[in-house]
C-alpha positions, 0 to 999 in steps of 0.5 A, a space after each residue: 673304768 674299762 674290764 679287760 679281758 685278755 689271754 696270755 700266751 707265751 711263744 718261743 722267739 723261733 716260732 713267732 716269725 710264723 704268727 703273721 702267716 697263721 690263716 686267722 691273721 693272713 689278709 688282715 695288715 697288722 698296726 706295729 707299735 713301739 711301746 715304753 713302759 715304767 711302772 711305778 710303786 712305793 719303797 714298801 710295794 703298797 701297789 704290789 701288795 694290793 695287785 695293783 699296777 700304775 704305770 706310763 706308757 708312751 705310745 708313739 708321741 702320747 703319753 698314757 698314765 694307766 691303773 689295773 688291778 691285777 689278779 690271777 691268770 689261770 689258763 692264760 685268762 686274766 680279767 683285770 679293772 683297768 683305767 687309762 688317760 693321756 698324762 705326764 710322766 712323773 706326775 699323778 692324777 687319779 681322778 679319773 678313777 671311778 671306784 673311790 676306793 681304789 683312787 684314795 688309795 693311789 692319791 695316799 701312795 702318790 707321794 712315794 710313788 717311784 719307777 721300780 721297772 720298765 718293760 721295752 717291746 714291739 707290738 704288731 696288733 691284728 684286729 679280727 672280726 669272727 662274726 658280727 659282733 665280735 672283735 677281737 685284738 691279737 697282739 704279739 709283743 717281742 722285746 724285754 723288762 728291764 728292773 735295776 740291769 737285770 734282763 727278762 725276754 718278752 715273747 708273748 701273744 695277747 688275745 684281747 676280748 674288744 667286743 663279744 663273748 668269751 667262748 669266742 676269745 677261747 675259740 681263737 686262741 684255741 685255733 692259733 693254737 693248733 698251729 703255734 706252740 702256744 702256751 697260757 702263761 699266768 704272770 703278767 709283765 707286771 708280775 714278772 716285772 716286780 720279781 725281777 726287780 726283787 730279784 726273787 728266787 722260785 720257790 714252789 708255790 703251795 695251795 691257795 685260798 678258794 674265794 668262796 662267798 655266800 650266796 654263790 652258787 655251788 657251781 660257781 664254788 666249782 668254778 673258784 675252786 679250779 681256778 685255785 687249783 689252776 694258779 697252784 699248778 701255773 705257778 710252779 710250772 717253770 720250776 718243774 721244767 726248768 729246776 731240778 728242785 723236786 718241791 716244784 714237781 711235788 706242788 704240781 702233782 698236789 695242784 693237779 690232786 686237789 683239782 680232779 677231787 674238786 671235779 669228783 666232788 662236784 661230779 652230781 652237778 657237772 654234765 657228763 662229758 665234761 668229767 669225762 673229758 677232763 678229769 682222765 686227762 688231769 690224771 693221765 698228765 699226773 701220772 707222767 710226774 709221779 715217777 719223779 716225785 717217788 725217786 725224789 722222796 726214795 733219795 731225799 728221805 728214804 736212802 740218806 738213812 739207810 747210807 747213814 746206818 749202812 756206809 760201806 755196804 756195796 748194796 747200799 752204795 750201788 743202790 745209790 748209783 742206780 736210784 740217781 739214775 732212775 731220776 734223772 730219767 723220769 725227771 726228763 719225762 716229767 720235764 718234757 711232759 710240762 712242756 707238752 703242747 698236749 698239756 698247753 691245750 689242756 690248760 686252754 680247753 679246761 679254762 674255757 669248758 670251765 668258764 662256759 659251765 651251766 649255772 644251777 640254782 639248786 642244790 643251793 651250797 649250804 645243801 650241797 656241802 654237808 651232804 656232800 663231805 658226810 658221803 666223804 667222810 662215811 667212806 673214810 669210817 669204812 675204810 679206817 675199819 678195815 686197816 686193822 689187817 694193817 694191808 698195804 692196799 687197804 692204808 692206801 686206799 684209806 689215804 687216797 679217800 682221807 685226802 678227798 675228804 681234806 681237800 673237799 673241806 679245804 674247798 669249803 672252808 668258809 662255810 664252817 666255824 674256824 676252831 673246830 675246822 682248824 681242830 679236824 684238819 690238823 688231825 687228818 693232815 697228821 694222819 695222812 702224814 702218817 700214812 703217806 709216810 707208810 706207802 712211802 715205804 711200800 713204794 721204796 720197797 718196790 723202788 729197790 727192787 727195782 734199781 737193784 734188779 736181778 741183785 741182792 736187795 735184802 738188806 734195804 728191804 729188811 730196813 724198809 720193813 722195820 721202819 714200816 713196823 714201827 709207824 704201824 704202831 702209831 696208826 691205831 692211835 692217830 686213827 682214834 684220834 681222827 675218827 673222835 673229832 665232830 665233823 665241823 659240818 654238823 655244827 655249822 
């Protein structure tokens, strides 16, 4: 069994042509390869469910059958098992598969095995040798995957660790990068190889599980817990770039959420220049969707409403006029903002400064967790007695310390009786539905003064103020209920 570890990174067809005559490469005669991939399942797509891939390569005039497990990419970085010998298409034998487990499984599912897709492309392959003991492949491979007709492009850059450390591989992708619009893709041609053969539809991707095991240690939760957040916003970056859908925008803004209150909440044990390098980045880029994602919530769930009880109010109606405006402009900085070379670099930088962070033994996890969630949770009672003057700035301030303390103990599941975890989450997810509901409210309120400047816009701002006297009168009851619930920290 070989590790494989490799970053991906797509490139636009036009700028392909210049990789060759980057300085990395410029010397070094490149190996071009045709390569013929299929890749086989069965019907029920036992492989796929395991992340699992087996495929037939023909490479020149051999034939190779390969296995890799697969798994996610985040930053472009994807570490995979991989087993490969010469073969015959059409026939199956995992014997060469060193992990029982894995090749038990393949001898059961051979039987069913069937092609499911092929992916056809050139390959020019440069090998470079930074410093001894150092190798590096760099591969650019154009060409497409072919699943029952339907046609995907392939335009990608492969940066495989043949020898080395991985900070070297980062370097060299990161150097690449400073010329070359380059970008860390997560899917593998695998993965986008059974999407197209499903024919699946992009839908936004929710948060994740964090894989959490005892006796890692915290910085390593750290670790696992990024990465999770990375796969999140990785996975809905092409709806958010391409699709005017808003879950796509509102999945990236929560992704990037929960990852700078993973950076805050392991802050003590992170170095310095670390937080302060990328935790006002991440903001900064997500600020450049929220605009979008206000205008998308004001349109989809404020407005409707208000159109319904008042359809032939022209307030109303020129408010409509002018809110379809206002997103299709943000919509377009949002769009050009997940397309940035900017974020691309941010993406390659945080992946590699994350991989390379200091271990530290102490303060073990089972420390570390409850002291930590206590400090969260303690500035949420502060805060919670303060909303009584039911201020706007005071709910929002309790809502954005209420997500911190959510997401922390989301990271940190595992480490806590289920029943009790289940019960406290459930009671400030709906009190932070509530809450966001509220400032969703003093947000729109801003957003009609706004669309309808220099205008009369009393009649949507009274509307907006009863609605938020309404839920005012369900705070105090959610808020109890909230506070009631023993921390499930205590009781682990």
């Amino acid at each position: 069994m070989a590790l494989e570890t490799e970053i991906k990174l797509s490139i636009p067809a036009g700028a392909a042509r210049r990789l060759a005559s980057h300085p990395l490469l410029a010397g070094v005669k490149p190996l071009r390869q045709k390569l013929v991939n299929t890749y086989y399942d069965t019907p029920d797509r036992q492989l796929q469910n395991k992340r699992m891939a087996v495929r037939y390569r023909k490479k020149g005039l051999q034939w190779l059958l390969t296995v890799k497990s697969d798994a996610p990419a985040p930053g472009g970085l994807a570490q995979r098992n991989e087993w490969e010998v010469p073969g015959v298409p059409g026939e199956f034998d995992f014997s060469h598969v060193d992990s029982p487990k894995v090749r038990r499984f393949l001898e059961a599912a051979t039987p069913e095995l069937r092609p499911v897709f092929t992916t056809d492309f050139s390959r020019a392959s440069w090998l470079l040798t930074p410093q001894e003991g150092t190798r590096i492949e760099v591969a650019l491979d154009r060409g497409k995957i072919d699943a029952n007709g339907r046609q995907e492009t392939i335009c990608e850059v492969e940066l495989e660790l043949l020898e080395g450390s991985v900070t070297e591989l980062f370097a060299t992708a990161l150097a690449l990068q400073e010329d070359l619009p380059l970008h860390p893709e997560s899917p593998s041609k695998a993965e986008r190889g059974y999407r197209l053969a499903a024919d699946t539809p992009l839908t936004a991707a929710k948060a994740g599980n964090v894989a959490l095991e005892m006796g890692m240690s915290s910085v390593a939760v750290f670790r696992s817990t990024a990465f999770s957040c990375l796969t999140q916003l990785q996975a809905n970056e092409r709806g958010a770039r391409d699709s005017d859908d808003p879950g796509f925008i509102h999945q990236a803004r929560v992704a990037m959420r929960r990852l700078r209150s993973a950076i805050r909440l392991w802050k003590p044990l992170l170095p310095e220049e670390y937080v302060g390098n990328f935790d006002p980045r991440w903001r900064e880029m997500a600020n450049q969707l929220g605009d979008t994602r206000n205008w998308d919530v004001f349109i989809t769930e404020i407005l409707p409403p208000i159109s319904k009880a008042f359809a032939d109010h022209q307030q109303v109606r020129q408010l409509a006029r002018q809110a379809a405006i206002h997103l299709a402009s943000c919509r377009k900085t949002a769009q050009a903002a997940m397309a940035s070379p900017a974020y691309s670099r941010l993406l390659l930088e945080f992946t590699a400064a994350t991989l390379t962070l200091p271990e530290k033994k102490k303060p073990k996890l089972t420390v570390f967790a409850p002291r930590s969630l206590k400090k969260r949770a303690k500035r949420v009672a502060e805060l919670a007695a303060l909303t009584k003057d039911s201020h706007p700035e005071a709910r929002h301030e309790l809502r954005v310390a209420l997500k911190r303390l959510r997401y922390a103990v989301e990271f940190l599941a595992p480490l806590f009786p289920a029943r009790g975890l289940q019960r406290y989450l459930q009671s400030a997810t709906g009190l932070l539905d509530l809450l966001g509901r509220m400032n969703d409210m003093v947000v729109a309120e801003q957003l009609v003064v706004e669309a309808l400047a220099g205008q009369d816009s009393d009649l949507a701002r009274a509307w907006l103020a009863g609605r938020s006297d309404l839920m005012l009168d369900e705070l105090d009851s959610l808020l109890g209920e909230f506070l009631s619930h023993p921390a499930p920290w205590e009781n682990s």
